[in-house]
C-alpha positions as CSV (number, residue, x, y, z in Angstrom):
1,X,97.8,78.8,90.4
2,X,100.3,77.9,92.7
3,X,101.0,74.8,90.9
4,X,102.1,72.3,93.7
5,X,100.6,69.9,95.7
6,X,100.9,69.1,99.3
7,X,103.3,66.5,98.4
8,X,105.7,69.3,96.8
9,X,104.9,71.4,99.7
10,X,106.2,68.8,102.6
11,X,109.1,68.4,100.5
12,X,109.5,72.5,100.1
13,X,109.2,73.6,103.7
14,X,110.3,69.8,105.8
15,X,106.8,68.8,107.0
16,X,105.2,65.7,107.9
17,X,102.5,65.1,105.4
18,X,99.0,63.4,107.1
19,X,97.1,62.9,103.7
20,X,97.3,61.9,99.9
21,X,99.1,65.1,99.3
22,X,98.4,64.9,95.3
23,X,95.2,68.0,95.4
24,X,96.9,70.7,93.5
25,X,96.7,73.8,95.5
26,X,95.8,76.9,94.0
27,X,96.6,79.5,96.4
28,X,98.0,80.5,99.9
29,X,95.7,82.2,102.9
30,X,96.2,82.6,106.1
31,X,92.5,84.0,106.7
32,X,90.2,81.2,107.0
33,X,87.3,83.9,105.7
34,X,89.3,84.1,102.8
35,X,89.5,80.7,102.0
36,X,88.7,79.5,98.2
37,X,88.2,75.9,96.7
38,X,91.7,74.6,96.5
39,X,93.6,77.0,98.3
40,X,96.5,75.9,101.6
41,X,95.5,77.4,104.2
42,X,98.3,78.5,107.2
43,X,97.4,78.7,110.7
44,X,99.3,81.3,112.2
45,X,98.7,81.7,115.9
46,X,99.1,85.6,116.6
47,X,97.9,88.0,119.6
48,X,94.2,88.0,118.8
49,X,93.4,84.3,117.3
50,X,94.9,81.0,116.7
51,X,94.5,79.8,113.0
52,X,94.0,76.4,114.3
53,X,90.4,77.4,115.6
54,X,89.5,78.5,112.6
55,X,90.3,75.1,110.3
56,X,87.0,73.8,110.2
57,X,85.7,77.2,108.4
58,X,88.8,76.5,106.4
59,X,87.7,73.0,105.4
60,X,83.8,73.8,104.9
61,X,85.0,76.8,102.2
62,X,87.2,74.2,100.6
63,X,90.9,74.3,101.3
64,X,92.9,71.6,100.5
65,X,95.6,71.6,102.9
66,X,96.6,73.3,106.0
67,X,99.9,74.0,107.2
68,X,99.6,73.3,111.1
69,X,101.7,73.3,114.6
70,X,101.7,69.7,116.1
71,X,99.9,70.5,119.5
72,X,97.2,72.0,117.7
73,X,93.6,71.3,118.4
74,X,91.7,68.6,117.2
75,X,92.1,68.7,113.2
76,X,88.6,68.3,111.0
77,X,88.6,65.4,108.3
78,X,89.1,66.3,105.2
79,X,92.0,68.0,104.7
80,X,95.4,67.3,104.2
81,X,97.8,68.5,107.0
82,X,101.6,69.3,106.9
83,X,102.3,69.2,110.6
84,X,105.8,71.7,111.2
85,X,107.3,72.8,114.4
86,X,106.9,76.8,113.0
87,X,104.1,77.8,110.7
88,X,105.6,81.3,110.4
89,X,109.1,80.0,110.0
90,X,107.6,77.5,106.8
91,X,105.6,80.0,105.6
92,X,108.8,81.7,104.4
93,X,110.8,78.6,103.5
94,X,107.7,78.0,101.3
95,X,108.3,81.7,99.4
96,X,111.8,81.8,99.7
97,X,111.3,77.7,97.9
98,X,108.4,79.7,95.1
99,X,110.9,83.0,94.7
100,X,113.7,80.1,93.6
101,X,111.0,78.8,90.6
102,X,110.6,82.5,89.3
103,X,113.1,84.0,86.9
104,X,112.0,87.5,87.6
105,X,114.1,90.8,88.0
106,X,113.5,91.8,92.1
107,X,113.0,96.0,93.2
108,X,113.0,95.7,96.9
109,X,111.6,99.5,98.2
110,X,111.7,99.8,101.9
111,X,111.3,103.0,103.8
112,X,109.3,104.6,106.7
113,X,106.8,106.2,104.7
114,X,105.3,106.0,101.0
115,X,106.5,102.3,100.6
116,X,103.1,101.1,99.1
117,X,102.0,103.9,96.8
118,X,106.1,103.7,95.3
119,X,104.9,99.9,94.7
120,X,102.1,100.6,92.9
121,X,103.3,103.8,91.2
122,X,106.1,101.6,89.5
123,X,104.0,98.6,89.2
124,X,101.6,100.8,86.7
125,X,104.5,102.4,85.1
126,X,106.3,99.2,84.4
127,X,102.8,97.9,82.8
128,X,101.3,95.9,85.2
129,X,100.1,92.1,84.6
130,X,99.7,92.6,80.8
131,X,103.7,93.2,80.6
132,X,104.4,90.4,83.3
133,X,105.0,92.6,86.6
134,X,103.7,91.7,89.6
135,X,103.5,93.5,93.1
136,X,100.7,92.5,95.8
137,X,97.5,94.5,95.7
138,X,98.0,95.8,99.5
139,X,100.5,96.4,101.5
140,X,102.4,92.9,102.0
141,X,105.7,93.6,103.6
142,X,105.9,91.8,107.3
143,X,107.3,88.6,107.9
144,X,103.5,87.5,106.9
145,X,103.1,90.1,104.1
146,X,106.2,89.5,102.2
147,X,106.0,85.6,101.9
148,X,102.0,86.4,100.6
149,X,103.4,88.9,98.1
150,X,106.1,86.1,96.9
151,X,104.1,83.3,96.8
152,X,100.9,85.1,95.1
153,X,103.4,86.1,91.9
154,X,102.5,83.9,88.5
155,X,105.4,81.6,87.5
156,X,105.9,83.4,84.3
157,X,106.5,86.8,86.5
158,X,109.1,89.0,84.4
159,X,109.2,91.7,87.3
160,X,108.6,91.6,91.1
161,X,107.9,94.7,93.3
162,X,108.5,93.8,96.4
163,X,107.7,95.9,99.6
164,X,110.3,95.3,103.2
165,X,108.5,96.4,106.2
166,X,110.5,96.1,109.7
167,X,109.3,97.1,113.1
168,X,112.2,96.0,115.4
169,X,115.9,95.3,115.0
170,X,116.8,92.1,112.6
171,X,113.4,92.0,110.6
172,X,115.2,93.2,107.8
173,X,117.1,90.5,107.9
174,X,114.4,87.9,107.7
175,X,113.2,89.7,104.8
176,X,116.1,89.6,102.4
177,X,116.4,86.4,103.5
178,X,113.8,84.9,101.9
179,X,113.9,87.3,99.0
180,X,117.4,89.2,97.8
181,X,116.6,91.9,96.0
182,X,118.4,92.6,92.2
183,X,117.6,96.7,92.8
184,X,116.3,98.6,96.0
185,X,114.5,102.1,96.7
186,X,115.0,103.7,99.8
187,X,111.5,106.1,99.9
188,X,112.6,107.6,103.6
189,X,114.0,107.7,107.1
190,X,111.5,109.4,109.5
191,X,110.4,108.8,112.8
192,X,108.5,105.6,112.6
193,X,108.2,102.2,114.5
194,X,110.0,103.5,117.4
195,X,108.3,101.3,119.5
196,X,110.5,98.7,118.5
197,X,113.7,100.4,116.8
198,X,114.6,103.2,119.4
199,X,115.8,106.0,117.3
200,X,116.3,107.6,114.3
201,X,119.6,106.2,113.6
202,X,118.1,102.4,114.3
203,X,115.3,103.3,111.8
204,X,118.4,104.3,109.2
205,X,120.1,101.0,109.9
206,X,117.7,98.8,109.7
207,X,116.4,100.3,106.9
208,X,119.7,100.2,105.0
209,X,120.3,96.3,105.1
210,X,118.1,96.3,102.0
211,X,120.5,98.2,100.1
212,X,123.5,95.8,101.8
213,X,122.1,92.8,100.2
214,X,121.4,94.4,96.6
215,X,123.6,93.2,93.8
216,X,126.7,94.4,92.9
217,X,126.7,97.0,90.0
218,X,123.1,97.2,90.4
219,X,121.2,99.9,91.7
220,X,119.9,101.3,95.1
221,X,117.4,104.6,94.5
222,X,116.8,107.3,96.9
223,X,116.8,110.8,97.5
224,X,119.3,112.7,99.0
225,X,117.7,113.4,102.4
226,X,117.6,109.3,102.4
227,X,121.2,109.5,101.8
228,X,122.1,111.8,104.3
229,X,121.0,109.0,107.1
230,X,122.5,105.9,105.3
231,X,125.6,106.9,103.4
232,X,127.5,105.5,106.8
233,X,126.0,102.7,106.4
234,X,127.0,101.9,103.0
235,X,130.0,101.8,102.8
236,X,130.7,98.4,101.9
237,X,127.6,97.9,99.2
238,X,127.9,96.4,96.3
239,X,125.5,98.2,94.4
240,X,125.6,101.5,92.9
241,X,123.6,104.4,94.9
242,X,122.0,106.3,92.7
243,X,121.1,109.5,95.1
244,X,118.2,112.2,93.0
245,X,116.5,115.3,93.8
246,X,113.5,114.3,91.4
247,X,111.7,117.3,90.8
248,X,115.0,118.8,89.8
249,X,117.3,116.0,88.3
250,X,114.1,114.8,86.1
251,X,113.7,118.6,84.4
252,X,110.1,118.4,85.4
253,X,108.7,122.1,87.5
254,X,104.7,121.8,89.0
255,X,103.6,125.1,86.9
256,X,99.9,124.5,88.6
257,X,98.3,122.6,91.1
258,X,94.8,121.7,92.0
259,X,93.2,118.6,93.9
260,X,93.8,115.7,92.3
261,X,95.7,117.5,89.3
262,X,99.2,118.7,89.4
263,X,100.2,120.4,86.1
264,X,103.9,119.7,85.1
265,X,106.1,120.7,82.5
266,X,109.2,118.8,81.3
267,X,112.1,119.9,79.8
268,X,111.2,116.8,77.0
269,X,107.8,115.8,77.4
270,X,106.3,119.2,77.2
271,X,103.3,119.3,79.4
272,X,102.0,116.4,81.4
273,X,98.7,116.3,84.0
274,X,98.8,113.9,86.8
275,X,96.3,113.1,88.4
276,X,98.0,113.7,92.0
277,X,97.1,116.4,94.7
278,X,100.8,116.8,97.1
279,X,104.1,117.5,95.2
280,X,105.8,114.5,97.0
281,X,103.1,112.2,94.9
282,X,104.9,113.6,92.0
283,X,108.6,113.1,93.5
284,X,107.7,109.2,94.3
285,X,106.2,109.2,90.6
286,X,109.0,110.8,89.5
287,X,111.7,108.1,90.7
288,X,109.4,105.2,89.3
289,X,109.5,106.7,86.0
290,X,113.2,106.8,86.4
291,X,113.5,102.8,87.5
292,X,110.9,102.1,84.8
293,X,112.8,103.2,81.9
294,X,116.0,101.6,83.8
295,X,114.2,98.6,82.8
296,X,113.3,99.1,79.1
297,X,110.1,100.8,79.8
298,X,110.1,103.7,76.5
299,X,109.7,107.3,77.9
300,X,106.2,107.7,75.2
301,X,104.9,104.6,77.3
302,X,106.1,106.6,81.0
303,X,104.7,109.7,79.6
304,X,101.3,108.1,78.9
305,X,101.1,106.2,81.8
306,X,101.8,109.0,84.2
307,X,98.8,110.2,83.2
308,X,96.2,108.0,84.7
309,X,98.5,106.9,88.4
310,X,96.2,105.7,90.7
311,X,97.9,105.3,94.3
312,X,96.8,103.1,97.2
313,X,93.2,103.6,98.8
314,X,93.2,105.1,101.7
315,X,96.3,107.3,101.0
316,X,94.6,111.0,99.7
317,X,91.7,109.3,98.6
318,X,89.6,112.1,97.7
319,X,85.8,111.5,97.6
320,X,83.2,114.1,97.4
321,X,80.7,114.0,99.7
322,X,77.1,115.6,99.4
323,X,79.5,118.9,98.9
324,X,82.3,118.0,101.4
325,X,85.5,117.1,99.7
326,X,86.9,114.4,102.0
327,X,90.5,113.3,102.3
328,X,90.9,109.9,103.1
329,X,94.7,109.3,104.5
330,X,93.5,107.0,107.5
331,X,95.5,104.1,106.2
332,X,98.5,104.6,108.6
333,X,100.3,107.6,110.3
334,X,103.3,108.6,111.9
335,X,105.2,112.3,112.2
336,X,106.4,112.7,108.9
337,X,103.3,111.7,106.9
338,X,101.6,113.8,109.7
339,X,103.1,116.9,108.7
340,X,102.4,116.3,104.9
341,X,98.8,115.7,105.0
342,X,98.1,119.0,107.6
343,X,100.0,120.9,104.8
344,X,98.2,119.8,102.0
345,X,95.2,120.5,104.1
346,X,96.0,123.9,104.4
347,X,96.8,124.4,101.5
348,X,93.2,123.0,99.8
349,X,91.8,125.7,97.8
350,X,88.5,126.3,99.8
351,X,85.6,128.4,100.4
352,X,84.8,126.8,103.4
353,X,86.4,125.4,106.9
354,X,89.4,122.8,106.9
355,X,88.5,120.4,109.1
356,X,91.2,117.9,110.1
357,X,90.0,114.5,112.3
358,X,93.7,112.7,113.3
359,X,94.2,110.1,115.9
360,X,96.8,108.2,117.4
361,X,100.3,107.5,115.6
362,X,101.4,103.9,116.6
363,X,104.7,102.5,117.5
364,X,106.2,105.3,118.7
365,X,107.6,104.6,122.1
366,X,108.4,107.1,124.6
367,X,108.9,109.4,122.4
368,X,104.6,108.9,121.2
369,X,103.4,112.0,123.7
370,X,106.1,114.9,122.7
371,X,105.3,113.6,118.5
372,X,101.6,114.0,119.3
373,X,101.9,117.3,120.5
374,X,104.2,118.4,117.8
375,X,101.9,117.5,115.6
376,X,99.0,119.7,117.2
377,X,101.4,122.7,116.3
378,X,101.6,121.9,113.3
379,X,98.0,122.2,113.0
380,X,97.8,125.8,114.2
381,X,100.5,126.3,111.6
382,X,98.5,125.1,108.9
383,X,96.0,127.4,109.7
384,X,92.8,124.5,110.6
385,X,89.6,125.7,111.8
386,X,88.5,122.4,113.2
387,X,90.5,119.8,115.1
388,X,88.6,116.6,116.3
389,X,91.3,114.5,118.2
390,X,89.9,110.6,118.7
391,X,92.2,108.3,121.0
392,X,94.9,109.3,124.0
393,X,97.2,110.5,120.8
394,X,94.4,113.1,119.4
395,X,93.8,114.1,122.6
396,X,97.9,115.1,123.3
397,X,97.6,116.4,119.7
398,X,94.4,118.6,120.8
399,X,96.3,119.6,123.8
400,X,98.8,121.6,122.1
401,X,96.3,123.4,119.9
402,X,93.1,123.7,121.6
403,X,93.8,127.7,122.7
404,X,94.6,128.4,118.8
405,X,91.3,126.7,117.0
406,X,88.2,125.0,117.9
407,X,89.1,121.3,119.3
408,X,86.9,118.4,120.3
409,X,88.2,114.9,121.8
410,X,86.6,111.8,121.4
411,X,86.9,108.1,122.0
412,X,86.5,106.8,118.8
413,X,85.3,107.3,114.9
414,X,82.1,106.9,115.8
415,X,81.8,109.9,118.1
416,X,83.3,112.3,115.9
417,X,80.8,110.8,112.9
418,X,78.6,112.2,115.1
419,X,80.0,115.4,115.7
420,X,80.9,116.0,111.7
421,X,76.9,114.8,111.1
422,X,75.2,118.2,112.2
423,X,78.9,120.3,111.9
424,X,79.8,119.7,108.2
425,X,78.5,122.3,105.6
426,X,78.9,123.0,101.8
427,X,82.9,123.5,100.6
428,X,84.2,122.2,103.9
429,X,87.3,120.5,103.1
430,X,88.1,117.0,105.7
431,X,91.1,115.6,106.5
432,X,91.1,112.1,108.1
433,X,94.3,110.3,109.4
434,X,95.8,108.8,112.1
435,X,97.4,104.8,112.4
436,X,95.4,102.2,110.9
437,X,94.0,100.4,114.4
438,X,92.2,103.7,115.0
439,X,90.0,103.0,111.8
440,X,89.3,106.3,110.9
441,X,87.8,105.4,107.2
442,X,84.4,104.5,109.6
443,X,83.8,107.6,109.5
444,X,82.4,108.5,106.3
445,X,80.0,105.8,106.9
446,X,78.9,107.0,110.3
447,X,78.3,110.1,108.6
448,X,76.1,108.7,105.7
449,X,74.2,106.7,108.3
450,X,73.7,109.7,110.5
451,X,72.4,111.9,107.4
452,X,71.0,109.5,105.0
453,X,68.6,111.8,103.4
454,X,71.6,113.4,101.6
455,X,73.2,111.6,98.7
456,X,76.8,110.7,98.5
457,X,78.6,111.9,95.7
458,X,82.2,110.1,95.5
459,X,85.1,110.6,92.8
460,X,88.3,109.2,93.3
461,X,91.9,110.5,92.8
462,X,94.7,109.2,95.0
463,X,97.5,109.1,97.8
464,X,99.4,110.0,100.1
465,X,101.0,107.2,102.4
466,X,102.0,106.8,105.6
């Protein structure tokens, strides 16, 4: 429960209130599909729709207000409208107004890649909901992300993880902004968002504000290839940068590794199995356990929670498939997580072929072409048999390995569905990835749908992230 009423929300966010005002609102949507008895509703206008076509499917599934632009369409009866020149703008001047009613402890973690599964990796060892942590279920870290994340926390919150997501120069900005963080992680710099930043070095700077605006003599994590792009830029933080190597400051050595188990020892906790299937899971584990028992968390409690770490769908999901293991990384993309999910491809323990589907990586700029083929050497390296490029990006990726390994191009999921359908055979091992617009995850159903005499078998373990 959000535990405020229109009334409180004018007031919070300077709008001019057209209703009674006194419904207390329970939560806050910006998709009208989403909408629940009770819940505010913001229309945000974006590239592809306008919330304000959509408040009449807003008021028919019960909200109780809408936050609204004043030369918006007609408005349908029955709800209460706070009318504001910027519904993005109020949308964070109503979290940065919820984040000033919580008294919890802030970790901020920003970083090209692996963002999300850090969140969730801490939020599980911290102790999730039953020990009063909170972090959004998905990945909430935009200028719309964020605010959601903020406003979604329970009053009684003791800990917020908090994700900071920036595409172009001075998002960062806006982010810490509406939500200074006590402690921040730094999970990388890589080639990301280029689009919009330029270059590597924009990437580190933008990227470092987060540590900037941490608190003095608290703490800013990150590894030491992180701190090889920012140190220049921190020179004048107030926090304390606490730079690891974590698979050798933690005493902890990978002594076997098979999908979706990596068997560790450490120096104190003897053996531990975690169910994780790439060693830089276990690194980004390995610094959550670190901030967890920063914050009181025992190392009995870190040692038995490691064990069952689940990270983000969609980031090395790993199903099984009639008697295809498929690797499901199609949540995003760019260079660096690239390069990590080829490897881990080839280095599956198989009987059969490694078949790797990738599409485009977003956001990169001029740049996008030369990445793409990079990453097609990579697959030769990697030693695939089977490339299947979808998009203009898998086709420059294609390009640069088609006289090495078998290569198809397609236009979309659904054609390579279609190719995989009579192609796929027992032991094969399938890598999809590629940015999330491309929505490679379609095509594990198009392949179900094109062979439905064969049952799925599906068992979970988890992720790698973009």
């Amino acid at each position: 429960m959000l535990d405020l009423n229109a009334a409180h929300v004018a007031s919070a966010v300077g709008a001019i209130l057209h209703g009674n005002g006194s419904t207390p609102l329970r939560r806050v949507v910006i998709d009208s599909r989403a909408v629940q008895p009770g819940d505010l509703f913001v229309a945000l206008r974006g590239a592809r729709t306008d919330g304000h076509l959509h408040l009449r499917q807003a008021q028919e599934k019960g909200a109780a207000a809408a936050l609204v632009l004043p030369d918006g369409p007609e408005r349908p009866a029955g709800l209460d409208y706070l009318v504001v020149p910027d519904t993005l703008e109020a949308l964070g001047a109503l979290a940065r107004f919820h984040f000033g009613r919580l008294q919890a402890r802030v970790i901020g973690i920003t970083g090209s890649v692996g963002k999300t599964t850090a969140k969730d990796f801490l939020y599980q060892l911290l102790g999730g909901a039953q020990h009063k942590v909170f972090a959004a279920p998905a990945s909430y870290n935009s200028e719309i992300g964020l605010p959601l994340a903020i406003l979604a926390a329970p009053l009684d919150t003791r800990i917020l993880v908090l994700e900071y997501g920036v595409n172009a120069p001075g998002e960062m900005d806006v982010l810490v902004g509406i939500a200074r963080p006590h402690q921040g992680w730094i999970t990388a710099i890589a080639a990301a968002h280029l689009e919009g930043l330029g270059d590597l070095n924009a990437v580190a700077t933008e990227k470092s504000k987060l540590g900037a605006v941490v608190r003095e003599q608290s703490r800013v994590w990150m590894d030491r290839c992180c701190w090889d792009k920012v140190q220049e830029h921190a020179k004048d933080w107030q926090a304390n940068v606490v730079v690891l190597d974590p698979m050798v400051d933690s005493g902890f050595k990978i002594v076997d590794a098979t999908p979706g188990a990596m068997r560790c020892e450490h120096q104190r906790w003897g053996h531990v199995l975690l169910p994780l299937s790439a060693r830089h899971q276990v690194a980004t584990a390995l610094v959550a356990a670190r901030i967890a028992m920063e914050h009181g968390v025992s190392v009995e409690d870190v040692q038995d929670r490691m064990k069952n770490l689940r990270a983000p769908n969609g980031r090395l999901t790993v199903t099984k498939m009639e008697q295809v293991t498929v690797i499901d990384d199609a949540y995003n993309a760019n260079p660096a997580s690239m390069h990590a999910a080829l490897e881990l491809l080839g280095g599956w323990p198989t009987s059969g072929r490694r078949i790797a589907v990738l599409g485009s990586m977003k956001e990169l700029g001029p740049a996008a072409e030369v990445l793409h083929r990079q990453v097609g050497c990579q697959v030769v390296e990697n030693g695939i048999d089977l490339l299947i490029g979808v998009g203009s990006g898998g086709a420059w990726i294609a390009a640069s390995a088609r006289n090495q390994l078998e290569t198809r191009v397609v236009d979309d999921s659904g054609a390579a569905a279609a190719i995989l359908a009579g192609y796929l055979q027992p032991n094969d091992v399938l890598l999809l990835k590629a940015s999330r617009s491309e929505g490679l995850e379609k095509v594990i159903s198009g392949i179900q749908e094109l062979r439905p005499d064969r049952n799925a078998d599906r068992s979970n373990n988890e992720g790698l992230e973009a």
